[in-house]
N, C-alpha and C positions, 0 to 999 in steps of 0.2 A: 491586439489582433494583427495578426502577420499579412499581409496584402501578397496577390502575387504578383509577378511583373509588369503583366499586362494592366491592372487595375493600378501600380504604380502609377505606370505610366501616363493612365486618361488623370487620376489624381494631379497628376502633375500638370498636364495641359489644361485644366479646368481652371486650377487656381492661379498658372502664372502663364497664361496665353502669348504675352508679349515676348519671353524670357523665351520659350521655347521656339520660337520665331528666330531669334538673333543667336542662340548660342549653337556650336558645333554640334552634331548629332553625338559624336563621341563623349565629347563633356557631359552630356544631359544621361549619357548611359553610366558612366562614371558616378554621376551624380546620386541614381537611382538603384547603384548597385548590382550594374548586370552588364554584359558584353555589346560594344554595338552592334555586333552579329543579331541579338537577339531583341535587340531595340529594333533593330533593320527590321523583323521578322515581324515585330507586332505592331509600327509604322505599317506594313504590307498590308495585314491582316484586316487592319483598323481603317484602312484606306476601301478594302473592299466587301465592307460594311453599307 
């Protein structure tokens, strides 16, 4: 099953909370397979939840 980015994304904060604290926003976009334009975009989003 294909995730989309935004569900990468919280996958990704769920399971490595600390990792996502200390690495660059870029790397973690790089990481996850998508722009940090669009990392930027669902950090926003996910903030105003």
């Amino acid at each position: 099953i294909s995730l989309n980015a935004e569900e990468k994304y919280i996958r990704f904060i769920e399971k490595q909370p600390q990792i996502a604290l200390r690495v660059p926003q870029h790397m973690i976009a790089s990481y996850l397979g998508m722009t940090p334009e669009t990392l930027s975009r669902i950090r926003k989003q996910s903030a105003k939840k």
